[in-house]
C-alpha positions as CSV (number, residue, x, y, z in Angstrom):
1,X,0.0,0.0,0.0
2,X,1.1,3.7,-1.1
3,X,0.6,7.1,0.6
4,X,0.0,9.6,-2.0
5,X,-0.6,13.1,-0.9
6,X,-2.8,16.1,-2.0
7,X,-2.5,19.2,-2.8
8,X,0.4,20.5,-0.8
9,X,0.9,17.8,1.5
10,X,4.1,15.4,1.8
11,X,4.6,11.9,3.0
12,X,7.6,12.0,5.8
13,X,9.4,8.9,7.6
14,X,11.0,9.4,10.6
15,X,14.6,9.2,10.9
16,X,15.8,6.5,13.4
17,X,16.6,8.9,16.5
18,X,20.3,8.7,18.2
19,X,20.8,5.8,20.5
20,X,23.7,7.2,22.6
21,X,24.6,10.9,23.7
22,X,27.7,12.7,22.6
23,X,28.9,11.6,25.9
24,X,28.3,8.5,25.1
25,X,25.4,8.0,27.3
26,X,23.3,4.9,26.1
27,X,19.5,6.3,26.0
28,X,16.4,3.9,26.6
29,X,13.4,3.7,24.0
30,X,11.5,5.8,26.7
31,X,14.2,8.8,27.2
32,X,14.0,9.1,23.3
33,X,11.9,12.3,21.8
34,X,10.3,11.8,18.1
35,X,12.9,12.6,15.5
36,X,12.4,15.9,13.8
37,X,14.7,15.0,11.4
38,X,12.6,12.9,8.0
39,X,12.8,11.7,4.3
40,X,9.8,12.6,2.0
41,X,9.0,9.6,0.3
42,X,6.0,11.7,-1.7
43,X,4.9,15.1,-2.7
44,X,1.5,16.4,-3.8
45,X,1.1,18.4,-6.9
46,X,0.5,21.4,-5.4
47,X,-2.6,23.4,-5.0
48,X,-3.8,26.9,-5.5
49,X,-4.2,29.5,-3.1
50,X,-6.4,32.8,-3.8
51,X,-5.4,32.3,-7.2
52,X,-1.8,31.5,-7.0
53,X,-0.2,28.3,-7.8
54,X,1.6,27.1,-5.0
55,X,5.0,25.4,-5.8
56,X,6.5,22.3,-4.4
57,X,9.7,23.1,-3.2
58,X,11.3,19.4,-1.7
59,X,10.5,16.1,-3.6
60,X,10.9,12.3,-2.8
61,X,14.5,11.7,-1.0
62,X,14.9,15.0,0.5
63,X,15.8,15.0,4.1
64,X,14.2,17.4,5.8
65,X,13.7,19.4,9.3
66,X,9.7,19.5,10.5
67,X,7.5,21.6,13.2
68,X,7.8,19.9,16.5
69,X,4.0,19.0,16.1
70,X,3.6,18.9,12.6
71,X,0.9,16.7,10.1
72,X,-0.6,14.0,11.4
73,X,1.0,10.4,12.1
74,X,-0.2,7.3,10.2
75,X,1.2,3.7,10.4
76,X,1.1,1.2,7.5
77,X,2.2,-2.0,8.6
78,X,5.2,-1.6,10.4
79,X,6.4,1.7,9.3
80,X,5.2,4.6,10.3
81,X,4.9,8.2,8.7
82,X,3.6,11.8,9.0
83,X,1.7,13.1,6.4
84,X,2.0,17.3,6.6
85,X,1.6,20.2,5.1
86,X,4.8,21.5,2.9
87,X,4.5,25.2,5.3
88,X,5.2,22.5,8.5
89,X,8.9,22.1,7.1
90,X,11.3,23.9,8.5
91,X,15.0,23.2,6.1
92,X,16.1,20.9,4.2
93,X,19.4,19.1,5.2
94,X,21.8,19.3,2.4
């Protein structure tokens, strides 16, 4: 099964978070936050706004940098992903 997105919404997977600390501390599944770090893996065409076309500005394999509470999460088998709006990105990781 495929995700594909519309309008200006994208299809992000998480990025496994860091296990240990630059210290080198070991951290438990528990102590981990979310990653805000993803890959799209899809990109809507776009949509119009007032008139205006709005552009896509990442596409599939981009690593990217999201809103802390960005999109919404959805799980398809084992993986899971957030599917958000393109303004919820914050950079893109070059």
């Amino acid at each position: 099964m495929k995700l594909r997105p519309l309008g200006d919404r994208v299809v992000l997977q998480y990025q496994e978070a860091e296990e240990k600390t630059q210290s080198g501390i070991i951290l438990p599944d528990s102590a981990k936050e979310k990653p805000q770090e993803a890959v799209v893996i899809a990109v809507g065409l776009g949509t119009d706004v007032n008139g205006k076309e709005v552009k896509m500005h990442v596409k599939p394999g981009d690593k990217v940098i999201y809103s802390k509470y960005a999109g919404t999460e959805v799980k398809l088998g084992e993986e899971e992903y957030i599917v958000a709006g393109q303004n919820d990105i914050i950079a893109v990781v070059e």
